[in-house]
N, C-alpha and C positions, 0 to 999 in steps of 0.2 A: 632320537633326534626330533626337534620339535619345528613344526614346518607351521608356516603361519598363510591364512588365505591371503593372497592379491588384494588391495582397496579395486574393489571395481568402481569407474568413472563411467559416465554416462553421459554424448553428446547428443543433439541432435537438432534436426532443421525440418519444416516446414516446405517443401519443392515445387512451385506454380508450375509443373508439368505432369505430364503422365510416366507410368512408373517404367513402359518401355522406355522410353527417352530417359529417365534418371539411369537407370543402370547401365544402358551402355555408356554417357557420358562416365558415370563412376568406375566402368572396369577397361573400357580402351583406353590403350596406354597413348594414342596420340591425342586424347581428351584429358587422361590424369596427368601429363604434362602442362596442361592449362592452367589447372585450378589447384595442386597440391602442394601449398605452401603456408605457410603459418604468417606470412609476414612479404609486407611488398623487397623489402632486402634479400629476401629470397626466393629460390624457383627451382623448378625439377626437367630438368635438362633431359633427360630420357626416364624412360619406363618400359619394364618387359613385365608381361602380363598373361600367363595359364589359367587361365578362370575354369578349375574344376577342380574335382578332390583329391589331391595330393601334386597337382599343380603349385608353382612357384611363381613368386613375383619380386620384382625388386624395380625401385622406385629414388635414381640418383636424385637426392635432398642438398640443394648447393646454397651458398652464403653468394649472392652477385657478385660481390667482389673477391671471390675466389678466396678467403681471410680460414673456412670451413664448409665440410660438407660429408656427409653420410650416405649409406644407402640404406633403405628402408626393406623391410622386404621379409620373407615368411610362404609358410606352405597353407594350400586351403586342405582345412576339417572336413569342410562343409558349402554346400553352394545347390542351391534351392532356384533357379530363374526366376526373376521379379520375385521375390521373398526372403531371400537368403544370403546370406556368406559369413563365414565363420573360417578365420586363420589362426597357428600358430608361428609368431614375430621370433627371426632370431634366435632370442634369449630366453624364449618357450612361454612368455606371454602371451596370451591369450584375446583376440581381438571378433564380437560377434556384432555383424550390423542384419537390419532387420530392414525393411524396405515395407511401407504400406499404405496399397493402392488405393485410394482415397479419389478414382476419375481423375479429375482436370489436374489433383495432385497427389504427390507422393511426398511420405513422411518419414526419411531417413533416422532411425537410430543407432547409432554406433557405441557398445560399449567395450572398453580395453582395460585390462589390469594394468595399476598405476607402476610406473618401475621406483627403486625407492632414492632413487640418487635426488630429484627436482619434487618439491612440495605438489601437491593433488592441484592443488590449485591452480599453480603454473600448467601441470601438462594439461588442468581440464581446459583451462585457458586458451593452450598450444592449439589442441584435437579439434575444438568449437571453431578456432579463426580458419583453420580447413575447411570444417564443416560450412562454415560461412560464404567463404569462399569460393565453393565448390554451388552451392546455393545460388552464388552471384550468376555463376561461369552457366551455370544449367537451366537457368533462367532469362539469359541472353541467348544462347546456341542455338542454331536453325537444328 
């Protein structure tokens, strides 16, 4: 049987905070309700959140207008404080973000194996307008 690697995609941002403050905004679930959406027509209505290794999570992905909606969600590999987290999504893709403490800021990289149904492009598209997002949301927050 011939098994072929994942496209691995690669997002990543830039954080004017310190890397305490990024990560909890990135792993509390009453913060990744703020900022985990790909698009203003959409938003994340709840989130449950284990942040440790073989901890779970799952992250309701809704359409506003109620039209669609998923849940996002996955066990952690791996989970390193202010450095690390690494999950396996689902459908057994693979998702590793990296966190680096840079003082005044921190430099989030997330990268996820592409799934093959949507072009790379679209989902690096999707993952980045998160990442943006999330950028925005943790850049304003007290």
């Amino acid at each position: 049987m011939e098994t072929t690697n994942p496209t691995k995609v690669t997002v990543q941002a830039v954080i004017q905070a310190p890397v305490d403050k990024v990560w909890r905004l990135w792993s509390e679930p009453e913060h990744i309700t703020k900022w985990n959406q790909a698009s203003e027509d959409w938003h994340a209505p709840r989130s449950e959140n284990d942040l440790r290794v073989g901890g779970k999570f799952t992250t309701r992905m809704e359409a506003k207008d109620g039209s669609m909606g998923f849940d996002f969600g996955g066990i952690y590999d791996e989970v390193r404080l202010h450095e690390t987290i690494a999950y396996t999504m689902g459908d057994g893709r693979k998702v590793h973000i990296t966190f680096v403490d840079q003082g005044n800021a921190t430099t989030v990289i997330e990268t996820f194996d592409a799934e093959k149904t949507h072009p790379v492009e679209f989902q690096q598209a999707g993952w980045q307008a998160i990442m943006n997002n999330f950028k925005q949301y943790a850049e304003q927050a007290e």
